[in-house]
C-alpha positions in Angstrom: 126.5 92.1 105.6 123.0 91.5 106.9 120.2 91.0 104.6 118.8 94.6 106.3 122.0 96.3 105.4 122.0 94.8 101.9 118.2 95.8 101.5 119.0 99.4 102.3 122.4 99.4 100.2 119.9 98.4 97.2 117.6 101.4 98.3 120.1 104.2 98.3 120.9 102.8 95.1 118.1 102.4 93.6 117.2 106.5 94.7 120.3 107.2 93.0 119.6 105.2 89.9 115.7 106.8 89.7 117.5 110.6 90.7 119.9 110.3 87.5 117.0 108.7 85.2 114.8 111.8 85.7 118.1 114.0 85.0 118.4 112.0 81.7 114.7 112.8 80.9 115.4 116.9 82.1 118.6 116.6 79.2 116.2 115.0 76.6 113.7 118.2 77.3 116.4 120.7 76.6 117.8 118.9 73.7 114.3 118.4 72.5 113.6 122.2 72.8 116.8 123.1 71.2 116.4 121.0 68.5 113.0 122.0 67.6 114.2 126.0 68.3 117.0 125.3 65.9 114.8 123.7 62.8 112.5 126.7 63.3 114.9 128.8 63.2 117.2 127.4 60.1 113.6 129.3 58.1 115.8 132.4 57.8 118.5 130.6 55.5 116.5 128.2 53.6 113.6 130.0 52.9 110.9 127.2 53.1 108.9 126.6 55.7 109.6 123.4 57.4 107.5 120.1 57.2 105.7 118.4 60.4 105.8 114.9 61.8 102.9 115.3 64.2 105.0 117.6 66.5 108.1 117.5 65.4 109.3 119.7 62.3 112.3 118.5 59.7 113.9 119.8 56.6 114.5 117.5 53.9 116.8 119.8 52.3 120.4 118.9 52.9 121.6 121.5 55.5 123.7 121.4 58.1 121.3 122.9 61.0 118.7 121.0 59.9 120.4 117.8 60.2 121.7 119.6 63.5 118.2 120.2 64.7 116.7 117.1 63.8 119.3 114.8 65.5 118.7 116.6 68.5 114.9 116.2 68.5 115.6 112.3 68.1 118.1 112.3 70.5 115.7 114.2 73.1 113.1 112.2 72.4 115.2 109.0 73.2 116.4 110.6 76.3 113.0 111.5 77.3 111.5 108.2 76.9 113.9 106.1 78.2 114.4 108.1 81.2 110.8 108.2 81.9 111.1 104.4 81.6 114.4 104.1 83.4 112.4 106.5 86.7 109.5 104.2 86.9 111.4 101.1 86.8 114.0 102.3 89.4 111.0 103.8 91.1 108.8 100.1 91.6 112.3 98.1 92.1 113.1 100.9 96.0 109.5 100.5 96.6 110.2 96.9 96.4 113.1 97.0 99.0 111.9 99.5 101.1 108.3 97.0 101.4 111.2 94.4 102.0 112.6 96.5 104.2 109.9 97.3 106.4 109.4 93.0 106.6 112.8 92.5 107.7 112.0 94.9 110.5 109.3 94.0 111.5 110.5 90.7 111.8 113.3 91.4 113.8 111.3 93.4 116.3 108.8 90.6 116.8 111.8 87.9 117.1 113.2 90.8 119.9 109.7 91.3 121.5 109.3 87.6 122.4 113.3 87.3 123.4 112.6 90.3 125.9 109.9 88.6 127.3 111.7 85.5 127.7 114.4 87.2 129.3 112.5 89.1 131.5 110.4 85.9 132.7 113.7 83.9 133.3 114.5 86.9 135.4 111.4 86.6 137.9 111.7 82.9 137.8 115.5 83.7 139.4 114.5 86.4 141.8 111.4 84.8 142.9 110.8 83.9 146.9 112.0 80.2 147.9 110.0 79.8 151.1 112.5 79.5 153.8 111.1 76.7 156.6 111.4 77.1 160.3 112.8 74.9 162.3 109.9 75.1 164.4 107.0 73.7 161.6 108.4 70.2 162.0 107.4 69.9 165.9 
């Protein structure tokens, strides 16, 4: 395997990696929402209005939507985080390989260039005109 092949192996799989962190952060979103949705809702049965970390609302009341509710919120907000951290990350390391990449290429078609024009110059060296003498420029 050529160190272009392996550079664009690590690409592809570095896309991959970066397409399944932003999934991750798209599931910590819903769970997010759907635990928020359910603390706000458990209101009906409890009958208290539910207290606020900044954004984020809890029950400190034993119950078993609340606890429902608020291990989704933490477990969204993990999800979200660390796939927004997982994207970037995977993001920066196929930039890396593609900039890679892009060397290795240009490399090879500079080390092709000048063989080509080697090649071609051996050719006319070959093909070029040996003077022929007469057998009459000696007299």
């Amino acid at each position: 395997m050529s160190f272009r092949d392996y550079l664009h192996e690590k690409a592809e799989e570095s896309r991959h990696n970066e397409t399944t962190a932003y999934l991750m952060f798209l599931a910590g979103t819903i769970f997010f929402v759907g635990g928020v949705l359910e603390t706000l809702f458990i209101y009906q049965f409890v009958n208290t209005p539910p207290e606020w970390f900044i954004f984020i609302p809890y029950y400190t009341e034993p119950h078993a939507g609340a606890v429902m509710g608020l291990s989704l919120i933490i477990g969204g907000l993990v999800l979200i985080v660390y796939g927004i951290v997982a994207g970037i990350s995977y993001s920066r390391d196929r930039s890396w390989y593609m900039n890679e990449l892009r060397k290795a290429n240009s490399l090879e078609e500079t080390l092709l260039s000048r063989k080509t024009v080697a090649v071609k110059e051996e050719i006319k060296k070959q093909k070029a005109p040996v003077k022929k003498t007469s057998k009459n420029s000696g007299k």
